[in-house]
N, C-alpha and C positions, 0 to 999 in steps of 0.2 A: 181411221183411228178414233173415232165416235165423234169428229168434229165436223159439224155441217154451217156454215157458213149461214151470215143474214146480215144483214146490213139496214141502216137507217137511211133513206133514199134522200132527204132533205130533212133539214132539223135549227133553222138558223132561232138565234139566241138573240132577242130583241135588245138586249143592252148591251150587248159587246160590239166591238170595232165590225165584224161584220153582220151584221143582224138586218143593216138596212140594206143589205145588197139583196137583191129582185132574186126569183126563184129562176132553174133553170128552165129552159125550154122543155113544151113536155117529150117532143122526141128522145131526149134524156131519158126521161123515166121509161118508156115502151124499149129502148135499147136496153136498159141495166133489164129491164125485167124478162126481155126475151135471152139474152144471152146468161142468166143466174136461172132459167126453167132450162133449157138448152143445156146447162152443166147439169145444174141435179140431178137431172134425167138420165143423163149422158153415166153417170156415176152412181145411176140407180142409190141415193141418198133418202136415206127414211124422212119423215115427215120430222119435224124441229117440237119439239113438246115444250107444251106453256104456251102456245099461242091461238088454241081450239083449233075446230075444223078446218080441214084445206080446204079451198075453194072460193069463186068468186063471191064477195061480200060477206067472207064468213070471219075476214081479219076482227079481233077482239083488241088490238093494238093498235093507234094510228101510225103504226112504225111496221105494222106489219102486212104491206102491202105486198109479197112476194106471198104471200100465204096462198093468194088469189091466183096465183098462176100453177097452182100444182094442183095435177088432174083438169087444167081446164084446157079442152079441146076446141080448136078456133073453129068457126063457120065455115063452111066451104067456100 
């Protein structure tokens, strides 16, 4: 229905009640990122506009770290 998903991976708010709680572990972040390349893929989803190039390093957003995993093929 032209809606593709993305999400803000870690975003804590330094003055509020939780702002001093420790980041997650990063096996967190390598899960959300492999199982949200895993859907996209899966559901053949066009690339999200407003965020430039897909690809590793190519994020124009510090929120847009899932940018980096579309089209990027792992090492053998």
């Amino acid at each position: 229905h032209g809606v593709v998903p993305r999400f803000t991976t870690w975003c804590p708010e330094p003055y509020t009640t939780l702002g001093s709680q420790p980041g997650p572990p990063l096996r967190y972040f390598l899960e959300l990122l492999t199982s949200w390349k895993r859907i996209f893929e899966k559901h053949k989803l066009p690339v999200p506009p407003g965020y430039g190039e897909p690809g590793p390093g190519k994020a124009v957003f510090s929120v847009s770290a899932f940018m980096d995993v579309i089209g990027y093929t792992p090492r053998p």
